[in-house]
C-alpha positions in Angstrom: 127.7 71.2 122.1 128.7 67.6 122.0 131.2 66.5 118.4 127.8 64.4 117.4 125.7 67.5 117.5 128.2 69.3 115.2 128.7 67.0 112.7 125.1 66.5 112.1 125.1 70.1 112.4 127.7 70.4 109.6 125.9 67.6 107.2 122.4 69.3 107.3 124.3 72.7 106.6 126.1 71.0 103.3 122.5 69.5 102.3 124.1 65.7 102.5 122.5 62.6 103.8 124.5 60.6 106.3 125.3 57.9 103.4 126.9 60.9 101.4 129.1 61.8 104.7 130.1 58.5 105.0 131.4 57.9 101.4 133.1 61.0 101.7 135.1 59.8 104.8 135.5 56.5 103.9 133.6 55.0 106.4 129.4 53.1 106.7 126.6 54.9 107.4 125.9 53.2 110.5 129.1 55.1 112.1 128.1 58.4 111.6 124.6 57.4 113.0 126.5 56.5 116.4 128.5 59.7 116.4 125.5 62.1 115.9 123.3 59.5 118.3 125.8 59.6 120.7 126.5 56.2 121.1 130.2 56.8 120.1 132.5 59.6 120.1 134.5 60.5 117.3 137.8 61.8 118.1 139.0 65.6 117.3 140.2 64.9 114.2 137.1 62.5 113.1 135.3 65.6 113.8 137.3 68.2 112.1 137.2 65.5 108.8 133.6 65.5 108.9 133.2 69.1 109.1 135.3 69.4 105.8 134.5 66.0 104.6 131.1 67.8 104.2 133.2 70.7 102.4 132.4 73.3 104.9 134.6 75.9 107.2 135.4 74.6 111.1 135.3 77.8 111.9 132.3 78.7 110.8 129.9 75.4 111.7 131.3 75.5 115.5 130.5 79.2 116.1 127.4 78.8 114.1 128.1 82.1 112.1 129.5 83.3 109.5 132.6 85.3 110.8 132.4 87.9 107.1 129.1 89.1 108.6 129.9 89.2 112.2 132.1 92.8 112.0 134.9 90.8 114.1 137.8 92.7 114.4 141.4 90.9 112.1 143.1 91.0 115.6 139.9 88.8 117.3 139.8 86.4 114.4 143.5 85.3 114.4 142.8 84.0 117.8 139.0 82.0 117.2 140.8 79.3 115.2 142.9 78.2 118.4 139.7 79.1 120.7 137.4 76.7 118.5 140.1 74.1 119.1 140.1 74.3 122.8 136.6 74.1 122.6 136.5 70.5 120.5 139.3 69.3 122.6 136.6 70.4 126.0 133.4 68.8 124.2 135.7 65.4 123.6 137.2 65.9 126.9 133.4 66.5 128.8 132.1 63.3 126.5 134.4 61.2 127.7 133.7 61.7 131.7 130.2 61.5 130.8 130.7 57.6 128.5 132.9 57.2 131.7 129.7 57.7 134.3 127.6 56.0 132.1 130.0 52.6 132.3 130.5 52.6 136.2 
């Protein structure tokens, strides 16, 4: 999943229009149309504020599910907050080669 793909992910979950997201961050519309176009890439953090600027979980909008209803075990949740990290850090990481490819 790209960070564009879950941030519009994470406004359409909170009900907001990109406008709404945008007041909430601080920032114009027009940005958050090229992050969830993919025509830029907002940085970990961008994403993270997004996903609570839209006043939901992280953990929840990047695993798509709500981990009360999942049955996890306490032991196996302490550790998805660090694994749903690592995987922002790889989508940035993987975006980058790929905005990298695209420039040659």
């Amino acid at each position: 999943m790209e960070a564009g793909t879950l941030i519009v992910d994470a406004r359409n979950r909170a009900g907001i229009t990109q406008t709404e997201l945008a007041s909430r961050m601080g920032t114009h519309q027009s940005v958050i149309a090229r992050w969830e176009t993919g025509k830029t890439q907002p940085t970990l953090e961008t994403v993270i504020k997004a996903v609570e600027a839209a006043g939901l979980d992280l953990t929840v909008t990047i695993s798509g599910s709500d981990p009360s209803e999942s049955g996890r075990s306490a032991s196996r949740g302490e550790d998805e907050p660090t694994r749903l990290i690592q995987q922002l850090r790889q989508m940035n990481a993987d975006q980058a080669r790929i905005n990298w490819i695209k420039g040659r």
